[in-house]
N, CA, C and O of each residue as an XYZ file, in Angstrom:
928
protein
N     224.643     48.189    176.660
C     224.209     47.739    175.329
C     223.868     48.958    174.484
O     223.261     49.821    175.117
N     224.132     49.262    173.105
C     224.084     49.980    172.621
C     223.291     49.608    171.887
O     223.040     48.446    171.566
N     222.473     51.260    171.302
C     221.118     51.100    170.210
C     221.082     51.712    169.085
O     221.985     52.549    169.084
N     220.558     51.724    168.220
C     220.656     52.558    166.784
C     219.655     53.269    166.771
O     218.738     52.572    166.336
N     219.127     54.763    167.116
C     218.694     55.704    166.899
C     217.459     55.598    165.374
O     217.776     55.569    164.185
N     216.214     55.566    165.908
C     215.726     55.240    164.291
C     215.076     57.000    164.377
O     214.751     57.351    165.511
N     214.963     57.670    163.651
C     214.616     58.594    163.267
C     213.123     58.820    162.825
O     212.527     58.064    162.057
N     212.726     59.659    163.251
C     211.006     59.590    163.122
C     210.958     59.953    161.690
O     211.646     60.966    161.564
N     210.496     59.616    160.629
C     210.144     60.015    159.403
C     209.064     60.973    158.921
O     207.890     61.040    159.284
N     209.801     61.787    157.914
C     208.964     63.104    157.997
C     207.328     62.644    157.453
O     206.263     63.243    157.608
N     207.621     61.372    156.780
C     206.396     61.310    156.232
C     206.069     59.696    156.591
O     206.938     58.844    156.407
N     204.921     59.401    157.048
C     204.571     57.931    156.978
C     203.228     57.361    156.935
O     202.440     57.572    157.856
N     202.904     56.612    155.867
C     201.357     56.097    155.617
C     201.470     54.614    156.377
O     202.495     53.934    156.417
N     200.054     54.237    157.028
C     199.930     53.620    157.493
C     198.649     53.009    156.764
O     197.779     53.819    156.447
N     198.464     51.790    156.494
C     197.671     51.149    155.702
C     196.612     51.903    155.307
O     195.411     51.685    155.466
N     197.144     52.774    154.797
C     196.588     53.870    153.305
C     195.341     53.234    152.866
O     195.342     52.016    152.687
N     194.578     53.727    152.727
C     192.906     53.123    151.529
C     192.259     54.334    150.852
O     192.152     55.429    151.403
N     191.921     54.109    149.867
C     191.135     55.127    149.207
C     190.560     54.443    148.379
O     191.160     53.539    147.797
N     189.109     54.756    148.113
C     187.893     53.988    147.597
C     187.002     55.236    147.013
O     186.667     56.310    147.511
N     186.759     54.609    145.710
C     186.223     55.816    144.605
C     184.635     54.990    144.800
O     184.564     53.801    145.108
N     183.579     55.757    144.589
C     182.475     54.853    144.210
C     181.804     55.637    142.926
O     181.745     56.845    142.693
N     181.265     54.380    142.096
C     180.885     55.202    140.243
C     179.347     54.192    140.378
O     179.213     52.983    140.187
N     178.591     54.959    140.675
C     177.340     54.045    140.656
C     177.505     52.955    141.981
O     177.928     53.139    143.122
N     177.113     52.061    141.473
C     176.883     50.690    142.427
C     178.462     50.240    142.224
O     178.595     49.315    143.026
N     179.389     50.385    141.728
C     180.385     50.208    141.887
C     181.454     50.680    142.971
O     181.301     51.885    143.172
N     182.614     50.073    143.834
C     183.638     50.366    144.511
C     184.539     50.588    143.661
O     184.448     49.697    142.817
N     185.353     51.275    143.413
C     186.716     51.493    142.869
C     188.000     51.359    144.078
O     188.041     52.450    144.648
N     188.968     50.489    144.617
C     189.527     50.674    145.311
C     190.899     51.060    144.657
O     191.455     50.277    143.887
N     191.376     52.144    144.939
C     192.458     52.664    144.071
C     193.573     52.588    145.360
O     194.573     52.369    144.676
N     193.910     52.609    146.296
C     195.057     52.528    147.232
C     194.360     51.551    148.221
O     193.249     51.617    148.746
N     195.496     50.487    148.329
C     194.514     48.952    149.200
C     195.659     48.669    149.946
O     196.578     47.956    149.542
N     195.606     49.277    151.137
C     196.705     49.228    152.777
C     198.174     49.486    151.805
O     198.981     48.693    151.319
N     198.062     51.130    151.795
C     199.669     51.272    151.587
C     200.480     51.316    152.549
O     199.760     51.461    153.536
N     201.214     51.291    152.778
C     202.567     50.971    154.163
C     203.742     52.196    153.641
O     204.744     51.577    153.282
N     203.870     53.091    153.545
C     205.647     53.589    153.445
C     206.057     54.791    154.208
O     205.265     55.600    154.691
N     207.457     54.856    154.290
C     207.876     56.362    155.014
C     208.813     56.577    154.350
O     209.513     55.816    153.682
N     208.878     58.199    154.602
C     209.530     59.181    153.792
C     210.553     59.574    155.112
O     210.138     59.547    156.271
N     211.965     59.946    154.745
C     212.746     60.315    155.795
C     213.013     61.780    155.060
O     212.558     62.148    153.977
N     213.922     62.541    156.003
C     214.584     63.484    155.619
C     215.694     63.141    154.670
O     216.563     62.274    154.755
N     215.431     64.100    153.677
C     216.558     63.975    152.645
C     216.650     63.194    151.428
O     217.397     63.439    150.481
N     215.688     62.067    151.548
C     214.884     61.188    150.858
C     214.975     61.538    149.095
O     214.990     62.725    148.767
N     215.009     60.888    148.445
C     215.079     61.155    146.849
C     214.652     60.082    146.732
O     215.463     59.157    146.723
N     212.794     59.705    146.558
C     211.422     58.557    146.255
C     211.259     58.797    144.744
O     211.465     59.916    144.275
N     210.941     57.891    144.078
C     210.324     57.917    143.210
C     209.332     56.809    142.999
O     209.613     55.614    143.085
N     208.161     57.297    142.719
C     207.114     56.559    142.566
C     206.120     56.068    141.630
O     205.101     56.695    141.341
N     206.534     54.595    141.022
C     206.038     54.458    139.999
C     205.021     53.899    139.366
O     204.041     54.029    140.100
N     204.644     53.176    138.091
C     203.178     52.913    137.779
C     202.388     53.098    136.571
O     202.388     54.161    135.952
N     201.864     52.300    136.304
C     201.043     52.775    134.825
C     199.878     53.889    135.096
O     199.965     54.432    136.198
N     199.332     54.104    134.671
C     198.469     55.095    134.600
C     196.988     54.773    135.185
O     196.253     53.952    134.636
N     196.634     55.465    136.303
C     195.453     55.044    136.962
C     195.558     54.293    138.152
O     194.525     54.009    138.757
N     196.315     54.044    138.443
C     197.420     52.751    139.522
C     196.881     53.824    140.997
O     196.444     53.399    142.066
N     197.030     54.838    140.717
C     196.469     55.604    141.961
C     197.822     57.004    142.447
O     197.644     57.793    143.375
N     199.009     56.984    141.602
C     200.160     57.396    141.721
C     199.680     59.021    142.802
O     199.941     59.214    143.990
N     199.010     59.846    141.927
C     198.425     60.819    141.741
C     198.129     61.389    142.877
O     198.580     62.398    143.418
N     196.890     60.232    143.350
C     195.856     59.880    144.593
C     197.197     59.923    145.525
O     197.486     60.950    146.139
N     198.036     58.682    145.595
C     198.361     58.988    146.817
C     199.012     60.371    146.967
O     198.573     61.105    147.852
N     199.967     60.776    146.224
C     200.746     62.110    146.362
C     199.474     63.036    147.141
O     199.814     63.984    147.850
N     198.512     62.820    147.026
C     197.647     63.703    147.015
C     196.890     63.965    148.482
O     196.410     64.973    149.001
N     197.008     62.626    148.882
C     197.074     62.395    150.277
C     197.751     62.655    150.869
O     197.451     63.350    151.839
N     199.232     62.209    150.620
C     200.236     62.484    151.568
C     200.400     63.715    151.334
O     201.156     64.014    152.258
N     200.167     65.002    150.536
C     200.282     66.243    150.506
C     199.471     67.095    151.099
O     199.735     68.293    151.201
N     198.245     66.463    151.610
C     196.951     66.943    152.709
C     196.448     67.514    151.647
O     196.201     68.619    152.129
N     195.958     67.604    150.049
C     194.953     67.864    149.161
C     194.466     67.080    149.111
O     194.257     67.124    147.898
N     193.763     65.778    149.574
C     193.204     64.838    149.937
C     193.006     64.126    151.117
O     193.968     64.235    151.876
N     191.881     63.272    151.639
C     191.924     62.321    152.364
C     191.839     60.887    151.825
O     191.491     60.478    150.717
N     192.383     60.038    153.260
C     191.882     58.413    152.466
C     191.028     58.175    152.931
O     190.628     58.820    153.900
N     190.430     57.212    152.466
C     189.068     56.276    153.159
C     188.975     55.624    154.115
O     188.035     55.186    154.780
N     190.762     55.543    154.190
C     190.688     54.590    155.669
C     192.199     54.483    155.849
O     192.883     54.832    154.887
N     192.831     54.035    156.981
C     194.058     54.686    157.782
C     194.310     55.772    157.990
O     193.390     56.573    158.156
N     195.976     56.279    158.070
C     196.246     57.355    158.128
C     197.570     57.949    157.816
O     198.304     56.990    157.581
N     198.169     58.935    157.710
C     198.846     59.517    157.437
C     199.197     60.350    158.416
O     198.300     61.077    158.842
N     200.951     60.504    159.197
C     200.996     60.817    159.867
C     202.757     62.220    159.294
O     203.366     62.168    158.226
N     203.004     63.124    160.360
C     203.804     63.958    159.229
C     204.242     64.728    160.479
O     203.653     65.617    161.094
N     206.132     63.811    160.818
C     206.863     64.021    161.736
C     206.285     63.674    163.127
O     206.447     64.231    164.213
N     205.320     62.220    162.654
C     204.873     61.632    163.629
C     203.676     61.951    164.178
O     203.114     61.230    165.003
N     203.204     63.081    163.741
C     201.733     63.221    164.117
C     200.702     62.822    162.941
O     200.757     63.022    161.728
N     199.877     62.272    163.636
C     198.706     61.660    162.605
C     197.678     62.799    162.332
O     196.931     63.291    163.178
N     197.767     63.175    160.881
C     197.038     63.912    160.541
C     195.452     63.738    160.554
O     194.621     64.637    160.423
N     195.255     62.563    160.716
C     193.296     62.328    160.882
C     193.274     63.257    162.236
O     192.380     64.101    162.293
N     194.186     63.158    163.315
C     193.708     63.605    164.939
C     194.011     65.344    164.496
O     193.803     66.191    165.364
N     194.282     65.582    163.733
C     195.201     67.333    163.808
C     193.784     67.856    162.851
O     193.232     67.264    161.923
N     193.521     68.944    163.363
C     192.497     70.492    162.960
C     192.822     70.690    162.112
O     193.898     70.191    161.784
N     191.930     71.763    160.964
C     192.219     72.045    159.801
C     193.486     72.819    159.807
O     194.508     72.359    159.298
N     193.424     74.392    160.569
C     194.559     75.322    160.851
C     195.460     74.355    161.022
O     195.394     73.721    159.969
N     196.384     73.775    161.805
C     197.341     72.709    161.403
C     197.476     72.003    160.448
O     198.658     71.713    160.264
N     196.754     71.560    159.700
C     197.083     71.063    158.479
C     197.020     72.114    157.109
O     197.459     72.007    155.964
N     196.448     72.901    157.640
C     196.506     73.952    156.454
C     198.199     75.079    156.677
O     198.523     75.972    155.894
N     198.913     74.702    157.808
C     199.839     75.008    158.035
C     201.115     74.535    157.699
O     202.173     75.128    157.489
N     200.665     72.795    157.685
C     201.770     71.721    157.269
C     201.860     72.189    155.684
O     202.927     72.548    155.186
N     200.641     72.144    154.967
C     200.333     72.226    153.795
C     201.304     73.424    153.543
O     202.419     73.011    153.224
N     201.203     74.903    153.594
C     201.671     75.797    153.141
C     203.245     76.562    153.693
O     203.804     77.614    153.383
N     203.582     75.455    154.635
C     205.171     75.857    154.986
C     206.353     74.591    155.278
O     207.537     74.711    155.593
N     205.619     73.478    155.066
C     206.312     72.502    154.828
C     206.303     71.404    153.647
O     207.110     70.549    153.282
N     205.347     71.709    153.323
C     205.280     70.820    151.921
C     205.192     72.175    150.158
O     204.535     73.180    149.886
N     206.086     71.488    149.563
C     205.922     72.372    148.354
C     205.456     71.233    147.058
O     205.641     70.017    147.036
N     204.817     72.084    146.055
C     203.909     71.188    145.184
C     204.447     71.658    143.645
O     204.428     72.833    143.276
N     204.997     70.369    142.698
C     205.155     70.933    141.725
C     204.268     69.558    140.296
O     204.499     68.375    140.049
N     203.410     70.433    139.804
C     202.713     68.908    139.316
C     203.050     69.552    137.950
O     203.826     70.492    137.775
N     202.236     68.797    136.879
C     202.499     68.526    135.509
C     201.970     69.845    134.811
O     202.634     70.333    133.896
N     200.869     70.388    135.196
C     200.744     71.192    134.164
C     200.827     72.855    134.851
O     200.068     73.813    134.703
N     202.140     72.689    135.672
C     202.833     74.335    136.125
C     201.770     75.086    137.122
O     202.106     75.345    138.277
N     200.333     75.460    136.567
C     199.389     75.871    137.366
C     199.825     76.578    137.990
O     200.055     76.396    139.185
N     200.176     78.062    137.066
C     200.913     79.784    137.076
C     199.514     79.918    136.795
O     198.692     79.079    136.426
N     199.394     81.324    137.081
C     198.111     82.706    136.854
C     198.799     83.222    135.869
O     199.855     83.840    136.004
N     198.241     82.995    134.853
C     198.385     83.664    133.510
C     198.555     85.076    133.339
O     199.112     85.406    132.292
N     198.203     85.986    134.126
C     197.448     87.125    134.527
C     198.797     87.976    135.121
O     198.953     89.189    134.983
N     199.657     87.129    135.756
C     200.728     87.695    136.368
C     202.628     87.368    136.196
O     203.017     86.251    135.854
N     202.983     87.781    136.303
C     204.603     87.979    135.920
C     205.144     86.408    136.628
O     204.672     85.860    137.624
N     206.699     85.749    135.419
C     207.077     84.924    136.871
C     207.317     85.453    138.300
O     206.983     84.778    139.274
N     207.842     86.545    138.409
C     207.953     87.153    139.412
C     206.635     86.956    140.308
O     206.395     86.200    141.250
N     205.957     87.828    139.716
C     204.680     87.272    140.494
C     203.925     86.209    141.055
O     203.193     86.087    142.037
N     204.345     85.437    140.083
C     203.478     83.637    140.505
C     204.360     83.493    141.368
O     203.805     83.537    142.466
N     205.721     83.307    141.501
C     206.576     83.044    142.681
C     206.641     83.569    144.125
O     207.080     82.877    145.044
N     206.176     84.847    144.287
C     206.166     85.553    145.249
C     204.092     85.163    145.529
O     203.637     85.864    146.433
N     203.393     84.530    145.086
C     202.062     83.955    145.234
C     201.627     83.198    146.704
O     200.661     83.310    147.459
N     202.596     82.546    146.699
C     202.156     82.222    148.317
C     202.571     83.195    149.503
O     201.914     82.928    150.509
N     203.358     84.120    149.668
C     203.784     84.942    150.662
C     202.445     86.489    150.183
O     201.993     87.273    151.017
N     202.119     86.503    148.689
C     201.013     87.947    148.305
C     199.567     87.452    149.176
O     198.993     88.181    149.984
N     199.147     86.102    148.826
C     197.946     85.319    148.974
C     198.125     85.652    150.996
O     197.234     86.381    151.434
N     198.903     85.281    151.779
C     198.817     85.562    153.067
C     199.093     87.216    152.954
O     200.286     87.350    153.227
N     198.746     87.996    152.787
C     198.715     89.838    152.920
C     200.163     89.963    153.068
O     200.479     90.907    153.793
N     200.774     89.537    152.769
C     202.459     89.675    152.364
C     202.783     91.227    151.602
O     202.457     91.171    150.416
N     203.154     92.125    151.865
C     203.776     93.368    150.921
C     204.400     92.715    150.092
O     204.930     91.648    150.399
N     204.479     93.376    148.528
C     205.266     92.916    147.265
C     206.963     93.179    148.120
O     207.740     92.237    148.270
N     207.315     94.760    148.646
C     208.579     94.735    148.913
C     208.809     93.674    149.468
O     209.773     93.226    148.846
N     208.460     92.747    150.495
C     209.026     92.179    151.621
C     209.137     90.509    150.616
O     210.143     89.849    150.879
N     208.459     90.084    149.877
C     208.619     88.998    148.862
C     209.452     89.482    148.048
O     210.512     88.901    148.278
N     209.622     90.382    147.034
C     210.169     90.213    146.096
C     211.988     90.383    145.966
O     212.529     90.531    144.869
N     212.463     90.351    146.764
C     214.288     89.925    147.341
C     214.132     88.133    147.108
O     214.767     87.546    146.232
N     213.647     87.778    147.592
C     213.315     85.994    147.759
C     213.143     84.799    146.737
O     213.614     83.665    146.662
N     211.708     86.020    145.515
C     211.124     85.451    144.656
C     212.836     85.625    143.676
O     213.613     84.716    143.384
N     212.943     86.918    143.416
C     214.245     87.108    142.424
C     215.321     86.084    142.535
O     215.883     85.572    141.567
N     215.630     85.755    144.105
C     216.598     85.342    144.402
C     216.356     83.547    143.653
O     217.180     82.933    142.974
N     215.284     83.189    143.979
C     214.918     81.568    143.366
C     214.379     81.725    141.889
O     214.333     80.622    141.344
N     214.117     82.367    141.381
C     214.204     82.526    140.220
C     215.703     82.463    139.494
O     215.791     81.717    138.519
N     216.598     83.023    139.809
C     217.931     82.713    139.667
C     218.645     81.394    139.751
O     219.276     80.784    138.887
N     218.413     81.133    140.885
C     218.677     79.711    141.377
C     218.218     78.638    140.157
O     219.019     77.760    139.836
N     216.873     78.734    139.469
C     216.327     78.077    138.714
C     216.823     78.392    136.997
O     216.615     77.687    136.009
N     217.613     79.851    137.112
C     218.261     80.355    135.620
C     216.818     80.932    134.908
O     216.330     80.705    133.801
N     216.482     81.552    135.738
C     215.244     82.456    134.790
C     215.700     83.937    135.531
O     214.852     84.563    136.166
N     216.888     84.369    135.421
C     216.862     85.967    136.350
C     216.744     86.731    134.600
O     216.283     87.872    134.608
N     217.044     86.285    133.508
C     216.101     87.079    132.634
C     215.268     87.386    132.344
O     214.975     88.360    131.651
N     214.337     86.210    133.057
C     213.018     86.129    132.581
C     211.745     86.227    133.807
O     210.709     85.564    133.864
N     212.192     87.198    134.649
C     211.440     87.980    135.877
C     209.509     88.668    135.462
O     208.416     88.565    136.019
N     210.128     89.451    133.980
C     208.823     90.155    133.856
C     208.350     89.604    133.226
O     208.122     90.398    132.313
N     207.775     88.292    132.830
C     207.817     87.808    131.337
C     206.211     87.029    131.805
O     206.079     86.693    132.981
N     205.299     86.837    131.020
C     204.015     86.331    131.599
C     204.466     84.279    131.570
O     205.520     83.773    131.182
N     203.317     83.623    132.084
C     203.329     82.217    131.424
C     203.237     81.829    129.942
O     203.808     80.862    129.438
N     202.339     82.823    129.225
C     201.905     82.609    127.810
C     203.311     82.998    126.959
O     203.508     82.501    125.851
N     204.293     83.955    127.595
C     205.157     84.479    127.160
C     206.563     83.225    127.449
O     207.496     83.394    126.663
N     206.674     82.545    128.039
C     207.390     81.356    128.749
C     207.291     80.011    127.661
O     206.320     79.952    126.905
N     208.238     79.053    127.632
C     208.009     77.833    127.350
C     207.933     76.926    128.323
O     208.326     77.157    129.466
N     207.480     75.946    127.989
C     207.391     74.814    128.490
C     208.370     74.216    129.790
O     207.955     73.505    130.706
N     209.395     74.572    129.656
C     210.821     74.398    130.666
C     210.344     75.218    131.474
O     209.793     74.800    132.492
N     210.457     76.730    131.180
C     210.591     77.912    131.852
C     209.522     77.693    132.466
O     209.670     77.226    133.595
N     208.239     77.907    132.034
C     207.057     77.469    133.405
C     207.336     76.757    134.205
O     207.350     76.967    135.417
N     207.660     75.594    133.512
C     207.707     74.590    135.217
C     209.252     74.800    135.746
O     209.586     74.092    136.696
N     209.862     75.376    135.407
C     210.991     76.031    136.430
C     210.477     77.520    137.517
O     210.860     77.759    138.662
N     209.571     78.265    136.713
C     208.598     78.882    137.121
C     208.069     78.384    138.249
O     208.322     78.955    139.309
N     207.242     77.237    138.226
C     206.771     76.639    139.169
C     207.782     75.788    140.678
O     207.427     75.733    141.855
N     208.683     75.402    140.235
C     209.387     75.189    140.847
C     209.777     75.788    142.056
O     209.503     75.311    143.157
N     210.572     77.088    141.829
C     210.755     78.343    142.035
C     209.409     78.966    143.436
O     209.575     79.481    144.541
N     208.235     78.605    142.704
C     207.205     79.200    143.819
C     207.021     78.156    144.754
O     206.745     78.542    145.890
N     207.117     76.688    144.542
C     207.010     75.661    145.007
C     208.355     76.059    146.836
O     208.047     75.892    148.016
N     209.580     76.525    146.311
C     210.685     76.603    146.969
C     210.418     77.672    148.116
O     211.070     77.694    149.160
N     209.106     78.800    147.726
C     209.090     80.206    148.299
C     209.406     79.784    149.536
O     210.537     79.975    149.985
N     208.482     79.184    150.209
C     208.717     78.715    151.940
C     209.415     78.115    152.662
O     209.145     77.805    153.822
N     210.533     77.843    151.989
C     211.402     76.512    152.162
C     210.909     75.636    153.094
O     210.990     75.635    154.323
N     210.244     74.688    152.105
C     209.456     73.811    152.702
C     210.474     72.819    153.215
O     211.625     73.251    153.282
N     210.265     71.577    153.588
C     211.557     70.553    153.865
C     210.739     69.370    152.770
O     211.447     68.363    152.783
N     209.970     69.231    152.188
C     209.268     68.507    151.544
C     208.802     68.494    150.070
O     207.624     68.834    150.184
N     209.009     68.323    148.898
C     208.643     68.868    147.921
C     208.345     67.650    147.184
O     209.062     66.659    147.047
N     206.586     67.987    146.502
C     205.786     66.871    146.233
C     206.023     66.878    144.771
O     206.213     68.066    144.508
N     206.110     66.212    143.718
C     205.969     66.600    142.327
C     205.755     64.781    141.547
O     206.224     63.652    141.689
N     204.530     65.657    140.539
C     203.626     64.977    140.416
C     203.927     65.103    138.536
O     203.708     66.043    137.772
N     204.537     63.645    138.265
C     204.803     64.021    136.566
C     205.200     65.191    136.319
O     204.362     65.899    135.760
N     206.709     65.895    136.655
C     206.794     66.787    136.539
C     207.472     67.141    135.328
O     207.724     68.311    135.040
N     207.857     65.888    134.412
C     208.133     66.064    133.003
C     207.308     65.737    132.154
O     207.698     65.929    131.003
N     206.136     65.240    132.278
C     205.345     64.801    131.639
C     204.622     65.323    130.105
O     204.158     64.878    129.055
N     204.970     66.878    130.996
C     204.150     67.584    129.696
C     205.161     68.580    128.883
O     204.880     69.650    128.342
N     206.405     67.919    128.957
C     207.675     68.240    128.216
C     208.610     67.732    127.058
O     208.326     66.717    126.423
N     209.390     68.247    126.886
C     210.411     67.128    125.556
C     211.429     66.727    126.218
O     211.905     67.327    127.182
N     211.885     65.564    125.696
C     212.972     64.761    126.673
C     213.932     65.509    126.897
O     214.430     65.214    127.983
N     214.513     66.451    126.339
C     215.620     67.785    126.600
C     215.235     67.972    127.811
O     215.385     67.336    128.854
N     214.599     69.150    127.471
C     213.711     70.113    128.348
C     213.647     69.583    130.071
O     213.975     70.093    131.143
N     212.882     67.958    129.531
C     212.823     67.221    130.619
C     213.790     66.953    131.554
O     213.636     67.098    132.767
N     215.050     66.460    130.862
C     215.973     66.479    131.868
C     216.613     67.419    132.678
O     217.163     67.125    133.740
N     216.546     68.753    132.116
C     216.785     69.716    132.838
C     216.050     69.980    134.022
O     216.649     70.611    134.893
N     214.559     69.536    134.302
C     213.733     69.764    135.221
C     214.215     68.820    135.707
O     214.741     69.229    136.742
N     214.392     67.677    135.605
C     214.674     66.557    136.511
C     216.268     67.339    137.178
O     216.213     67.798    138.319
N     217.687     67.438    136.343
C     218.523     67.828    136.811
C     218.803     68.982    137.857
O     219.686     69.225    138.679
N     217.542     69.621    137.402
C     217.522     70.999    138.891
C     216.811     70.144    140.276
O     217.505     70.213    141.290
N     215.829     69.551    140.372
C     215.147     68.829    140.906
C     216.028     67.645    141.900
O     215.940     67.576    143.126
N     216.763     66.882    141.141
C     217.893     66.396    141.850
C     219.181     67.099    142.527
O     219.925     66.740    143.440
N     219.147     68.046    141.847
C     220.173     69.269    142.668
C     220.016     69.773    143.576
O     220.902     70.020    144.393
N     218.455     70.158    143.715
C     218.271     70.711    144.944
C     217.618     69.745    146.297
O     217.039     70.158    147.301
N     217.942     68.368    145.913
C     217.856     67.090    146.592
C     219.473     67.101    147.511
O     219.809     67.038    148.694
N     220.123     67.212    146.257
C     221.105     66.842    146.808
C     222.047     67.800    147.152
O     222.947     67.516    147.942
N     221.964     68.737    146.725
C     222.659     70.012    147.964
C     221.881     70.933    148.638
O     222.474     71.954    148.985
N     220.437     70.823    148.979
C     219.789     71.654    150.020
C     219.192     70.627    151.007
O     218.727     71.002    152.084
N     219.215     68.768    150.473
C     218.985     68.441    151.687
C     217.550     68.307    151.140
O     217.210     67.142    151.349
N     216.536     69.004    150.517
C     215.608     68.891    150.547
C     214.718     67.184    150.250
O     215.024     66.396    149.355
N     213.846     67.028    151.058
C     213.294     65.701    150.347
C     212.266     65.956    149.612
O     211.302     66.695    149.814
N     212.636     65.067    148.451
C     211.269     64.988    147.367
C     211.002     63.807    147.065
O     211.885     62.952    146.993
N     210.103     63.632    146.902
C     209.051     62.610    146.728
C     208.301     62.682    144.712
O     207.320     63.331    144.349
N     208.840     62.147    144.180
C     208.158     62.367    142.103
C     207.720     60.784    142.066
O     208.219     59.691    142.332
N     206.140     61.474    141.441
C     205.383     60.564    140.880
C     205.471     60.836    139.718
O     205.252     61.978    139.312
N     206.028     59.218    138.442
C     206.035     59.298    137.380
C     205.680     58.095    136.579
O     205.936     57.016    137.114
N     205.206     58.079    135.544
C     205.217     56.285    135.060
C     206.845     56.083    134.300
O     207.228     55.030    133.790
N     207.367     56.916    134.351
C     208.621     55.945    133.694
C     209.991     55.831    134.694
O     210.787     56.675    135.105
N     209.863     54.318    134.883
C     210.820     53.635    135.757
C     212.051     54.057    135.762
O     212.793     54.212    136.732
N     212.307     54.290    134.348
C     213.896     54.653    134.498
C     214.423     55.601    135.151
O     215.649     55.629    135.261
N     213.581     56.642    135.762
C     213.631     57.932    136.503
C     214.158     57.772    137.824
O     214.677     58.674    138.482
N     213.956     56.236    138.289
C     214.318     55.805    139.747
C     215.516     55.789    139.685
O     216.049     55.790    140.794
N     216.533     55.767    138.402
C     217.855     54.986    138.659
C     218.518     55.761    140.053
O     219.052     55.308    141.065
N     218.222     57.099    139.608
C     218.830     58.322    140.723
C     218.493     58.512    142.076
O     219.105     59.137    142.942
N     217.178     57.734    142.156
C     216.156     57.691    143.599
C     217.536     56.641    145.035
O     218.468     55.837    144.998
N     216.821     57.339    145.928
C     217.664     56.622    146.881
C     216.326     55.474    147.367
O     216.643     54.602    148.176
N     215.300     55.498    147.008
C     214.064     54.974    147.076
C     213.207     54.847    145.683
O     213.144     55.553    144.676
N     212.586     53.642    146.080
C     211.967     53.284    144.163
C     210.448     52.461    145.106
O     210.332     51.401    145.720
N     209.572     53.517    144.816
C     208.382     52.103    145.102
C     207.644     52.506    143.488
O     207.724     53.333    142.580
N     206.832     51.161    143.938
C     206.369     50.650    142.899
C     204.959     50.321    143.234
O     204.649     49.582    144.169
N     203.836     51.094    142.162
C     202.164     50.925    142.843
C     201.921     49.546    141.865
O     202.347     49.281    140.741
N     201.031     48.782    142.813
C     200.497     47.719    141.937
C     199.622     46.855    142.279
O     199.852     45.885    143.001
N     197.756     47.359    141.416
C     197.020     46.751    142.239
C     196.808     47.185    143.432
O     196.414     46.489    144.367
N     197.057     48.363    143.470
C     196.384     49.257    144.972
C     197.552     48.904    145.944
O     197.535     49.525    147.006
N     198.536     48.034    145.761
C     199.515     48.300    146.730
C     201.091     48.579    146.598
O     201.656     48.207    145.569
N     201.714     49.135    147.473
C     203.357     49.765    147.392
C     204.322     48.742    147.385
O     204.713     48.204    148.421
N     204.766     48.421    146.133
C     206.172     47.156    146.288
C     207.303     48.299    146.301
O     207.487     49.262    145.557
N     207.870     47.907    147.231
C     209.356     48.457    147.317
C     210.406     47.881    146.006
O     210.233     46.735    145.590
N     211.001     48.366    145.676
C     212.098     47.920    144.276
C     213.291     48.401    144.635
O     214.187     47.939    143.928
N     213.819     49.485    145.824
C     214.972     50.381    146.109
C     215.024     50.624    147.355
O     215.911     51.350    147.805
């Protein structure tokens, strides 16, 4: 008798909870989420505003905990795993690209990109072949020395992108990542974003409120009322 191979998923919540408290009040913002993320995956995750979109990314990215279940990542449950392990998952398998770029003003794109390999005592020589090289990839090899303040709106969060990629993570989280753009502009972030979905393999996971963003998703959930409707 033959069987079908199910594949452990890189990412999977298990009746998810997260509970805000404001005074004598509960806020329950994620109420038993259920989903998994596979390899290769193109999610999009949607929602009006406050729905909890945010929150969960935020969880499943280990910059948060929930209140209750768990979250598990290539099958291990992150409640049972030590900080050093999760501070490991965090910085070589998951990459983060949210809405408002969150570059050091202070330093070159070059620099913000090569940021996670400087931040671990990394030599500039031994990063900066890597950083250049994804900077390219993203169409900023003009714009290497150039600060954030000196950048637009695109260019940062391609900027960001770019540093997001340093580790080649297998995972890349992004959180309204057009949000704070013009619909041009925007699609270009989306169009690199799906590119590198779909010819590096990489899985990403975008939290956004506008639905129409799913058409491209190989996955569409939908937050509502603290819980995950599938739509894709």
């Amino acid at each position: 008798m033959s069987s079908i191979e199910t594949k452990t998923p890189v990412i999977e919540c298990r009746e998810l909870k997260k509970t805000y408290h404001d005074g004598s009040r509960e806020l329950r913002i994620l109420d038993g989420i259920d989903l998994s993320v596979h390899d290769g995956d193109l999610m999009v995750i949607t929602g009006p505003s406050g729905v909890g979109k945010s929150t969960l990314l935020h969880i499943v990215g280990t910059l948060d905990r929930p209140t209750g279940g768990e979250v598990l990542f290539r099958g291990v449950s992150l409640r049972k795993t030590g900080r050093m392990a999760i501070n490991r998952i965090r910085n070589e398998e998951i990459g983060f690209v949210f809405q408002f770029y969150h570059l050091l003003p202070e330093f070159t794109a070059l620099e913000n990109v090569m940021m996670p390999a400087l931040s671990r005592g990394k030599h500039r020589s031994q990063c900066q072949p890597r950083a250049e090289e994804l900077l390219e990839t993203v169409g900023l090899s003009e714009r290497m020395t150039h600060k954030p303040g000196q950048l637009s709106g695109g260019e940062q969060q391609r900027v960001a992108i770019a540093r997001a990629l340093y580790n080649e993570p297998s995972v890349i989280l992004a959180d309204e990542p057009t949000g704070n753009l013009d619909e041009r502009t925007g699609a270009g972030i989306l169009e690199l974003l799906y590119d590198l979905n779909a010819r590096n393999n990489v899985t990403l996971v975008m939290v956004t409120h506008e639905e129409y963003l799913a058409e491209q998703a190989s996955r569409w959930i939908h937050l509502h009322e603290g819980k995950a409707l599938v739509k894709k």
